[in-house]
C-alpha positions as CSV (number, residue, x, y, z in Angstrom):
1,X,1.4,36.5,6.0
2,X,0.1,33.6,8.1
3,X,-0.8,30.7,6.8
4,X,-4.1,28.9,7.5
5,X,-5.9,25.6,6.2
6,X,-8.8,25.1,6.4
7,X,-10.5,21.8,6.1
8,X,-14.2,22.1,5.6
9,X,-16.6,20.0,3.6
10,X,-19.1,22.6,3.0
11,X,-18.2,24.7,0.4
12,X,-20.2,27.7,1.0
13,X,-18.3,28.1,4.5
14,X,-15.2,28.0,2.6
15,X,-16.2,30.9,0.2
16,X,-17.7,33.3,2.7
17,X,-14.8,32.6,5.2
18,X,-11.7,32.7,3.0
19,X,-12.8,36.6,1.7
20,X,-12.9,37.5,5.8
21,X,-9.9,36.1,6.4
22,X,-7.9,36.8,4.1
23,X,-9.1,40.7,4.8
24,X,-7.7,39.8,8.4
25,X,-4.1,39.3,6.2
26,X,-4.4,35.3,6.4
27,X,-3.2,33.3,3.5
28,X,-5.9,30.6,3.4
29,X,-6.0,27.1,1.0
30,X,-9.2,24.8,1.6
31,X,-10.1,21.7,1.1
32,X,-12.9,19.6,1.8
33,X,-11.5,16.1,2.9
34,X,-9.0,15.1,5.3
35,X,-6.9,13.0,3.8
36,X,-6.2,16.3,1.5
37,X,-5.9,18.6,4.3
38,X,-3.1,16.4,6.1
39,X,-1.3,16.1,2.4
40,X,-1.8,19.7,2.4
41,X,-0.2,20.4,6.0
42,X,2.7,18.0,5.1
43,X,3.6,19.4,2.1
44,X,3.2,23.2,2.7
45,X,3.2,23.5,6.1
46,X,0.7,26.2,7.7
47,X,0.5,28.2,10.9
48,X,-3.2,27.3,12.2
49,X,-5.3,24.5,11.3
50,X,-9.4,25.1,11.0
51,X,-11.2,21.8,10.9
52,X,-14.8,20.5,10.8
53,X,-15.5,17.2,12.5
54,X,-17.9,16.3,10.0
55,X,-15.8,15.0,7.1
56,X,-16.5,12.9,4.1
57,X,-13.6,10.6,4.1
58,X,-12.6,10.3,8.3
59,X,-13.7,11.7,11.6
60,X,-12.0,15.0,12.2
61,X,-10.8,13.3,15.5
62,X,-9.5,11.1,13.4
63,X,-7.5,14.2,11.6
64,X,-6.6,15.5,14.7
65,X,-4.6,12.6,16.2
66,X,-3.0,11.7,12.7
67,X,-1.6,15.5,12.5
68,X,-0.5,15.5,16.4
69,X,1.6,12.3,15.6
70,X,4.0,14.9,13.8
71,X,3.1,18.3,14.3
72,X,1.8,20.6,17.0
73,X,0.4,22.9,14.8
74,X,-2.9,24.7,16.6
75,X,-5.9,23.3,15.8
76,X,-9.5,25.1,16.0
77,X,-12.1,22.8,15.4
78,X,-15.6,24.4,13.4
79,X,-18.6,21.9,14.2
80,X,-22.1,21.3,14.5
81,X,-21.6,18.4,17.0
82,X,-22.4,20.5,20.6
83,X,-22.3,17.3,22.3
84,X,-19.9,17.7,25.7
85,X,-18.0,14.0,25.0
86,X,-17.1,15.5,21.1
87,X,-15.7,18.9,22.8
88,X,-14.2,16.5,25.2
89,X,-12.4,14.4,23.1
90,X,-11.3,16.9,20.4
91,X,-9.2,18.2,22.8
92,X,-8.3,15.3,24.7
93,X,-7.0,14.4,21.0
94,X,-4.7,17.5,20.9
95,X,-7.2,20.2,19.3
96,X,-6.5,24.0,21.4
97,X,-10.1,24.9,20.5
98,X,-13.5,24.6,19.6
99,X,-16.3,26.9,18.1
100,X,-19.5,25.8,17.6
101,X,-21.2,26.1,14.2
102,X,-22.9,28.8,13.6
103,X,-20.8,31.3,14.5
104,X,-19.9,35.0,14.4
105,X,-16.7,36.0,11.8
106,X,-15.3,38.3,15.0
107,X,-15.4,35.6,17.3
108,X,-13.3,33.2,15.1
109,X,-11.1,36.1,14.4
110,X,-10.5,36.6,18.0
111,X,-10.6,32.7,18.6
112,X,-7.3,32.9,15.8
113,X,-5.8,36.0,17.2
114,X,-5.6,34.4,20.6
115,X,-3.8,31.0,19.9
116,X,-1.5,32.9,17.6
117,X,-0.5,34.7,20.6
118,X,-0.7,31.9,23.2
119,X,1.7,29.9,21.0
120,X,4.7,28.6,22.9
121,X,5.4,25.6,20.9
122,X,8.0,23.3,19.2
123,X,7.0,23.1,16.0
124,X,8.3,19.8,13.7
125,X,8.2,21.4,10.6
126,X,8.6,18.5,8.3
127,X,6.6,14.9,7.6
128,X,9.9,13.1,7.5
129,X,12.5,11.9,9.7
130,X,15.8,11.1,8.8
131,X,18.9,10.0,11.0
132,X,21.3,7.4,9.9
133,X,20.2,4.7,7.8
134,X,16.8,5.5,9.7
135,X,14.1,7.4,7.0
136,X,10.0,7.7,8.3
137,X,7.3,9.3,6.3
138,X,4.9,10.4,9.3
139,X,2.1,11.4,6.5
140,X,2.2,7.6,5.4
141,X,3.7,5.9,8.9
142,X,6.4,4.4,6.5
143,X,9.8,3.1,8.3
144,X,13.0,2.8,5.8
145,X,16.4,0.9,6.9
146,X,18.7,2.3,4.1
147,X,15.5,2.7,1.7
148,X,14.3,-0.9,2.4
149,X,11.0,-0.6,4.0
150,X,10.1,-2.4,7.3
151,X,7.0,-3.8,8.1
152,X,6.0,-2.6,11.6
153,X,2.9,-3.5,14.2
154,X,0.9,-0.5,15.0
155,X,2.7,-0.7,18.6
156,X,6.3,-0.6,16.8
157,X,5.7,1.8,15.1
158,X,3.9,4.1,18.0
159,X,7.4,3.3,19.4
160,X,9.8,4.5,16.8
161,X,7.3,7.4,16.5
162,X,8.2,8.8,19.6
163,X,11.5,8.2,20.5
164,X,12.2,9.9,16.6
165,X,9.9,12.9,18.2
166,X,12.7,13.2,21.0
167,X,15.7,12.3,19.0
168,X,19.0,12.3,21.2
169,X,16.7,13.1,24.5
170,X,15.9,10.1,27.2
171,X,12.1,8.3,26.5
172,X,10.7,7.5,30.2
173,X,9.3,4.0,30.7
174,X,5.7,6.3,31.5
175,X,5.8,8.2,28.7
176,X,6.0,5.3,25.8
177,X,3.3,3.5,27.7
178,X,1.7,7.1,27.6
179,X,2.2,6.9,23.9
180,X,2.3,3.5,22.6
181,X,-0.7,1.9,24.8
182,X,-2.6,5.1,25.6
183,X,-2.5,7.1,28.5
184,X,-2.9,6.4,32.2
185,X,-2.1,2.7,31.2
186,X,-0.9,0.5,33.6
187,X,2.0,-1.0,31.6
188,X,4.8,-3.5,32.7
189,X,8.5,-2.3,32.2
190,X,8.4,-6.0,31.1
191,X,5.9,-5.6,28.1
192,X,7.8,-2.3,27.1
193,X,11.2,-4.1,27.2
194,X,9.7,-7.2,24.8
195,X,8.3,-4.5,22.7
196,X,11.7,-2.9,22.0
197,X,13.8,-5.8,21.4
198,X,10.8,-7.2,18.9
199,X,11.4,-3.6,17.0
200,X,15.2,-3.7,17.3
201,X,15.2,-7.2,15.7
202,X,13.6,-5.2,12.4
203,X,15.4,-2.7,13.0
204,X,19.1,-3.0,13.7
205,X,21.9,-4.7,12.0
206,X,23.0,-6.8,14.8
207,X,20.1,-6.4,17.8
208,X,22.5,-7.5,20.6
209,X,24.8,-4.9,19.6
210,X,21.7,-2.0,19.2
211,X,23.0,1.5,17.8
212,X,19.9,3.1,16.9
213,X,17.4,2.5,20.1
214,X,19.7,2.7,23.2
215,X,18.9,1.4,26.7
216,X,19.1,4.1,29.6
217,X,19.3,1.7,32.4
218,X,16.6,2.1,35.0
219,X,15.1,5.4,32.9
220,X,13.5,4.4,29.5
221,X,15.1,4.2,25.8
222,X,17.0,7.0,23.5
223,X,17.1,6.9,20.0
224,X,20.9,7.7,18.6
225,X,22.8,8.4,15.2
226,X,24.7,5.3,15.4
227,X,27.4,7.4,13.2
228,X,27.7,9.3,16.7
């Protein structure tokens, strides 16, 4: 069975939806915070995420671009909010869709069948990251050198996020501005250069020697076992 979470604070919508879904063959667990759904996701993993905006303890935006930083799990926001700029951003965020509250039971059912079918995805299935000496805990943006945590700027760690996201594959100059200073920056190869030798001097054992974040001259950075 398919595994679904949704993360809505009203319970009645919990208890009418979770009979209709799981009648559709959907094995459903809800909650009614984010900070539990995301604990939820990390620890069991599920195949479709259903999440109101309207949360008690964050934004669902806010759950949205915590749970892209590690998965790309599909996302169908439920919400009240009809507003064009919360559609808008939503799914600038990294949400596949959006349904508008109320709403029929057959429409969401379609609405599930169809990014079921329309996904083509790389899925991360775990929170953690481990390569080398290197551990991070994406749930809790933790960063471990041989179980000794490091204290990272928000911008480091956006930095070690991704190039752990493309482990062993080349990280363009463009895409960790993308990521690290948001997109369609206009970010100096300069300020991304300071940025990496700031994190490599946390980060590696001797940072003129770096085996862990490796320069591709002229193309961006690659993150390496240093074993290899």
């Amino acid at each position: 069975m398919p595994r679904l979470v949704l993360i809505e604070d009203e319970p009645a919508i919990i208890r009418s939806l979770s009979p209709a879904l799981s009648a559709e063959n959907w094995s459903v667990s809800g909650c009614e915070r984010g900070a539990e759904g995301l604990r939820l996701i990390a620890q069991e993993g599920c195949d479709v995420v259903l999440l109101d905006l309207g949360l008690p303890d964050m934004d669902g935006k806010e759950v949205i671009a915590r749970l892209r930083e590690w998965s790309e799990v599909p996302i169908i926001v439920l919400s009240a909010r009809h507003q064009e700029t919360e559609k808008i951003a939503a799914l600038d965020l990294g949400a596949d869709d959006f349904v508008n509250k109320p709403f029929a039971v057959g429409e969401l059912m379609a609405r599930l069948r169809a990014v079921m079918r329309g996904r083509e995805r790389r899925f991360l299935s775990q929170s953690s990251f481990n390569l080398g000496p290197l551990s991070i805990d994406f749930l809790t943006r933790t960063v471990r050198i041989e179980d000794q945590e490091i204290h990272l700027t928000k911008r480091e760690y956006d930095l070690v996020r991704t190039l752990a996201l493309h482990v062993g594959l080349i990280v363009t100059h463009r895409q960790l501005a993308d990521s690290v200073w948001g997109p369609g920056m206009n970010v100096e190869q300069q300020a991304i250069r300071v940025l990496v030798a700031q994190t490599r001097q946390k980060l590696e054992h001797d940072p003129s020697r770096p085996r862990l974040i490796l320069t591709e001259q002229g193309l961006g950075y690659r993150l390496r076992d240093p074993s290899d």
